[in-house]
C-alpha positions in Angstrom: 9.7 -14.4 20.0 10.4 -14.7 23.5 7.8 -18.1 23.5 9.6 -19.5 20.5 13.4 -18.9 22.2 12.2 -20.7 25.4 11.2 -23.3 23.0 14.3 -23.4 20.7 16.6 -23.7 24.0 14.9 -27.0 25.2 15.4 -28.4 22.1 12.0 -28.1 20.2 13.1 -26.8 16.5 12.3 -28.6 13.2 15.1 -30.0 11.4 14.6 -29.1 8.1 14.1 -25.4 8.8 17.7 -26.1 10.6 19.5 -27.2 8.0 18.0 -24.3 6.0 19.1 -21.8 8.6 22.5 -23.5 8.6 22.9 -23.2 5.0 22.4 -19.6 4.8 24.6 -19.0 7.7 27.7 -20.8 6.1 26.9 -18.8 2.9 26.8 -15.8 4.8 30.2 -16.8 6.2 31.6 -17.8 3.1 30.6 -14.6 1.4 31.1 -10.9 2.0 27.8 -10.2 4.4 26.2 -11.5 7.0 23.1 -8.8 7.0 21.1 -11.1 4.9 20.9 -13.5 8.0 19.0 -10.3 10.0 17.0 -10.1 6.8 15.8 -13.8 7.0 14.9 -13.4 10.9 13.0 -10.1 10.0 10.7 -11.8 7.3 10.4 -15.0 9.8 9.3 -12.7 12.4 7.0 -10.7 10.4 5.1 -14.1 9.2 4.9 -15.5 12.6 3.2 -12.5 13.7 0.6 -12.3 11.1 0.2 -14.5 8.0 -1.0 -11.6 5.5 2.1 -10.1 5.9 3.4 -9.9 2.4 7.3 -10.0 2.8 8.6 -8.5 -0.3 6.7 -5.3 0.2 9.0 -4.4 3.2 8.6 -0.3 2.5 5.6 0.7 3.0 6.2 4.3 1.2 6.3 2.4 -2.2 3.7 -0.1 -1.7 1.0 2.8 -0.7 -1.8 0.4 -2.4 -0.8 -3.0 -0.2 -2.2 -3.3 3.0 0.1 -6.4 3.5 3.4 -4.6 3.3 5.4 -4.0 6.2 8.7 -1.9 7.0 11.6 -4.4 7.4 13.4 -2.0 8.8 11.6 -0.8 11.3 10.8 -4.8 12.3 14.7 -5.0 12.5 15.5 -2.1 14.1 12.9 -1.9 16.9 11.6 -5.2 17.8 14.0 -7.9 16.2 17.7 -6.3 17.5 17.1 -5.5 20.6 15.4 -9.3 21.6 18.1 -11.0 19.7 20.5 -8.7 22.0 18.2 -9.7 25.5 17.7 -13.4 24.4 21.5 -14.0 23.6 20.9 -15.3 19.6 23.6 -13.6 16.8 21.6 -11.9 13.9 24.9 -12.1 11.7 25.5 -8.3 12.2 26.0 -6.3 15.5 25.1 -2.7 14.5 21.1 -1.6 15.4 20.3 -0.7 11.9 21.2 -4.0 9.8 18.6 -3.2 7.0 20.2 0.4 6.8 23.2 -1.2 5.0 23.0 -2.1 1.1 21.3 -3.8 -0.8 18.2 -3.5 1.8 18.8 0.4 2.1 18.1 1.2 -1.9 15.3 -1.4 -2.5 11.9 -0.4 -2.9 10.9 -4.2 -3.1 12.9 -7.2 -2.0 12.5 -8.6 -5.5 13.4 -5.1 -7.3 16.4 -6.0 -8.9 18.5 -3.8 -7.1 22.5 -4.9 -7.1 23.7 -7.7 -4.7 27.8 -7.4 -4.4 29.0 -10.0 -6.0 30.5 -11.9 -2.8 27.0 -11.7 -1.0 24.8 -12.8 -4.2 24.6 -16.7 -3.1 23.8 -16.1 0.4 21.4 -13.2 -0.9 19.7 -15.6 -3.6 19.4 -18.5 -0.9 17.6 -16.3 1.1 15.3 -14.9 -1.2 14.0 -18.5 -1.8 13.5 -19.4 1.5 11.5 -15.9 2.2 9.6 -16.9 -0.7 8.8 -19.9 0.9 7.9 -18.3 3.8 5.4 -16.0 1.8 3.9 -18.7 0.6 2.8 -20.0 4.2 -1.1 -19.8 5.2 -0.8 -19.5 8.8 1.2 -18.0 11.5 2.0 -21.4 12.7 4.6 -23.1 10.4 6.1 -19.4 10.6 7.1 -19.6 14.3 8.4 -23.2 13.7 11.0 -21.2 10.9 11.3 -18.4 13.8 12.2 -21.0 16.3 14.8 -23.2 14.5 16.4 -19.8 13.2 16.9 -18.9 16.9 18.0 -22.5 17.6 20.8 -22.0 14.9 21.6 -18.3 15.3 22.0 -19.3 19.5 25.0 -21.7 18.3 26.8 -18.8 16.5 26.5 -16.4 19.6 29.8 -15.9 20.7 30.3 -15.9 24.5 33.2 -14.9 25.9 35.4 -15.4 29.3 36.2 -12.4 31.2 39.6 -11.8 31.4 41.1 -12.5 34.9 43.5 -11.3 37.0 46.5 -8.4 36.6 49.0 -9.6 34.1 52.7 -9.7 34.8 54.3 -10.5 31.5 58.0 -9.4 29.9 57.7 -7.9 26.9 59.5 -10.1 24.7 56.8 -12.7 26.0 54.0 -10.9 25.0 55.7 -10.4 21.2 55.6 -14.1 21.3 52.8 -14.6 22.3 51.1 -12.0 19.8 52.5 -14.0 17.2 51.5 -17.3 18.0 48.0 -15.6 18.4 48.1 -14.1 14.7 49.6 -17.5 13.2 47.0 -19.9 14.6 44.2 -17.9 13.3 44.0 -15.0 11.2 40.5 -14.7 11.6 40.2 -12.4 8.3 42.5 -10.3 10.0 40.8 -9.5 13.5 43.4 -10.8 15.3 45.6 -8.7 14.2 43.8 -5.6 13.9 42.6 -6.5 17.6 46.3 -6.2 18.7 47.6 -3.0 16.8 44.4 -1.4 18.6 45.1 -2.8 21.7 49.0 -1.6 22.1 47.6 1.7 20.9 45.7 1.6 23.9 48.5 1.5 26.2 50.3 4.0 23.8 47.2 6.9 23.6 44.4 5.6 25.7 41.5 3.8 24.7 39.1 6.8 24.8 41.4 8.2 21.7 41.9 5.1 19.8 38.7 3.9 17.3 39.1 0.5 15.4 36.0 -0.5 13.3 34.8 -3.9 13.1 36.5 -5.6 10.0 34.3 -5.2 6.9 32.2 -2.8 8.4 30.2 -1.0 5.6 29.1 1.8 7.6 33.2 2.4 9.1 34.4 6.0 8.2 37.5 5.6 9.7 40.7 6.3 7.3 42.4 3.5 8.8 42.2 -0.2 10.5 42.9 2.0 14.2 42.8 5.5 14.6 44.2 7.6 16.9 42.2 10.9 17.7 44.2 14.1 18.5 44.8 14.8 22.2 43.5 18.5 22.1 41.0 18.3 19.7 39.1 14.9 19.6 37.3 15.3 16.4 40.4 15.1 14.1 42.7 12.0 13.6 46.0 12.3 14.4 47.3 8.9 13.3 46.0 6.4 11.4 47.5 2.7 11.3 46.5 0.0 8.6 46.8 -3.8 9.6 47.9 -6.2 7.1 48.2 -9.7 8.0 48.8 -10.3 4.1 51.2 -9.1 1.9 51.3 -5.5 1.0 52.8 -4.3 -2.2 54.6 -0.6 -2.7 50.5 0.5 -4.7 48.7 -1.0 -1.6 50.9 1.5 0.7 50.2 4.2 -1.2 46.3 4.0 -1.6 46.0 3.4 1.6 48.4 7.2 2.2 46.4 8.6 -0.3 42.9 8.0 1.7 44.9 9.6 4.4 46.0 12.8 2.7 41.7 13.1 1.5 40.4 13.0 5.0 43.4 15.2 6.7 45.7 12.5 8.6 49.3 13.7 8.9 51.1 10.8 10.2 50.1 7.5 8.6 51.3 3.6 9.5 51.5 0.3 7.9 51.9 -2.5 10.2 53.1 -5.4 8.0 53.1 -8.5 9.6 53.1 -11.3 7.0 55.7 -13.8 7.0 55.6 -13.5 3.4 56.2 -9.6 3.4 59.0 -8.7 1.2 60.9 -5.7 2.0 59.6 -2.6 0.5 61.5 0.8 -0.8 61.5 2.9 2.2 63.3 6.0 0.4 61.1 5.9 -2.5 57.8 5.8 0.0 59.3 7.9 1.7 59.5 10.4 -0.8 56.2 9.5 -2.2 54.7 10.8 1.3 56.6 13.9 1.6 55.3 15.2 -1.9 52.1 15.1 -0.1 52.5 16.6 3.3 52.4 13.4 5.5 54.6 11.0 7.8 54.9 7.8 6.5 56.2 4.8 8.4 56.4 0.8 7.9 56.2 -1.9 10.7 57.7 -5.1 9.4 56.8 -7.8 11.8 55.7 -7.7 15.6 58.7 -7.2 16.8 59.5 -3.7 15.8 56.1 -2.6 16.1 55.3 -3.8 19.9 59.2 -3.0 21.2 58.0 0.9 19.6 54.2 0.8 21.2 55.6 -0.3 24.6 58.7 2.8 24.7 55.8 5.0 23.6 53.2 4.3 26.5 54.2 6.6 29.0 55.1 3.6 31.2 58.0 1.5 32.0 58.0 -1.2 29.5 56.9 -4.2 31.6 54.2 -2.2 32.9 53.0 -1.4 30.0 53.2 -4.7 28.3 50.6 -5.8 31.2 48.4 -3.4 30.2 48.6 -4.0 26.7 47.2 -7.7 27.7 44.3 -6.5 28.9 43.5 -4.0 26.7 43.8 -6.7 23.4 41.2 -8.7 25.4 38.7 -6.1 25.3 39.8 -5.8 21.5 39.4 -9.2 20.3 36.1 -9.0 21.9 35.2 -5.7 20.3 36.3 -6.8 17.3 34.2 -9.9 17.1 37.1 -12.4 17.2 36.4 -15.9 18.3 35.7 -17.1 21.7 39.1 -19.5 20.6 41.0 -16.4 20.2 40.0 -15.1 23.6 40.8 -18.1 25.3 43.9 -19.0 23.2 45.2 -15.2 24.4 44.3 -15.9 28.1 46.3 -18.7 28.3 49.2 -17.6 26.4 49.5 -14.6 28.3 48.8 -15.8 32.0 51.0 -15.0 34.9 54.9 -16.1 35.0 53.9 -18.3 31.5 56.6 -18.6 28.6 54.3 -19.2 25.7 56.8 -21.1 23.8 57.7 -23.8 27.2 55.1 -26.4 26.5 
């Protein structure tokens, strides 16, 4: 792999394998998961390193009478992940199990039937044909030329990512603005924004108490967008904040409260910021909370919700509104937002700049 990524950076990598690569990675995009990407580079890799390899037996413990088969996962896990991580080329996913996740984690066979979500069934189906083609391949050969023009592709989607620089000295009614011109250019599917709520409850709690999962994350178990984790006792959640960049009806409020009453969260927020949010009935949410137990409060727009984070920190408020800069750097990174975002932030947040005076 390491030969073929040399390769793929100086240009050698076979155009029709490409466009194939390219397809299934805007399908990916387009769809609800990305893990059939880490799927295709598995079977490549598999092929390149021997041709017998029979790439729909990938688990061995059901294909006891096929010396061909191979565990996917175990290709994934140990030897594709950690070179895509050293050789700086995006697998679709981030997480070191990718094949862990459904479908891949119930199928005995890649062509077993087992169910594809609905939103990943294009992507999934592309890329069964193109493994199939790669099954069909007589030599290791034409395998590595897949392998390399899948790196070639993947290196493209890499996102890389400038550092944040220098301290930030910014007023807070700056950095509200500038948090929504951030959200409006881009939602991103909503990382932007859940990149920010995590972020000012960093300066509020600390980042070693605050969790936010990456946004569709199968394997997330947290009971809301961010989480805040109790001060004295760090395995129970004493907030939990949902992030709605969309929006949110009376029901959505209360399914959302409801998954926080099941896994024990007392105090429970909805940070609304959709220019189309109509007002909701406080009282009668209200009310709808207190029958079970739990705090219930709505953020309606950026303003309110950033003027409350900032008087919470701990610190004066222009202090902590340069802190909360830097800390929703590190979260659009963490989040996976867009190496746009992270520049677009830097420069709307730099030193003694009014991000509306352009």
């Amino acid at each position: 792999m390491r030969e073929e990524a040399a390769r793929a950076a100086a240009g050698e990598a076979d155009p029709v394998w490409i466009g194939k690569v390219e397809r299934l990675s805007q399908l990916c995009a387009d769809g609800v998961s990305a893990t059939h990407i880490a799927f295709l580079g598995t079977a490549m890799l598999a092929k390149a390193a021997d041709r017998r390899a029979d790439l729909f037996a990938i688990k061995p413990t059901h294909a006891k009478d096929n010396p061909n088969a191979f565990s996917a996962r175990i290709l994934c896990h140990g030897v594709l992940v950690p070179l895509a991580a050293e050789l700086g080329f995006n697998i679709g996913v981030t997480g070191r199990e990718p094949l862990n996740n459904q479908p891949y984690f119930r199928m005995t066979r890649l062509d077993d039937g087992t169910p594809v979500h609905a939103g990943a069934r294009a992507a999934f189906n592309y890329m069964v044909e193109l493994v199939r083609e790669l099954d069909g391949l007589s030599s290791e050969a034409p395998a590595r030329d897949a392998l390399r023009a899948f790196i070639a592709v993947r290196l493209k989607y890499q996102p890389r990512y400038l550092d944040f620089g220098g301290e930030a000295a910014i007023a807070p009614d700056a950095l509200t603005s500038a948090i929504i011109r951030l959200v409006l250019d881009n939602s991103e599917g909503g990382r932007r924004a859940q990149a920010v709520v995590a972020g000012l409850m960093d300066a509020v709690a600390g980042p070693t108490r605050v969790e936010s999962g990456r946004i569709n994350d199968p394997s997330r178990k947290y009971p809301g967008d961010v989480c805040v984790r109790s001060a004295t006792n760090p395995d129970a959640w004493e907030k939990a904040l949902e992030v709605r960049d969309k929006p949110v009806t009376a029901a959505d409020v209360q399914i959302f409260g409801k998954k926080c009453v099941d896994l024990g969260v007392r105090e429970a927020a909805v940070v609304m910021v959709s220019e189309q949010q109509e007002r909701l009935d406080r009282k009668a949410l209200n009310e709808w909370a207190h029958g079970f137990g739990i705090g219930l409060t709505l953020f309606q727009g950026w303003p309110m919700f950033v003027d409350q984070a900032l008087f919470w920190s701990g610190e004066p408020k222009p202090v902590a509104a340069g802190q909360a800069v830097r800390f929703i750097h590190q979260r659009l990174v963490a989040v996976e937002a867009s190496p746009e975002a992270v520049a677009l932030w830097q420069k709307l947040v730099r030193v003694s700049h009014d991000p509306f005076d352009e």
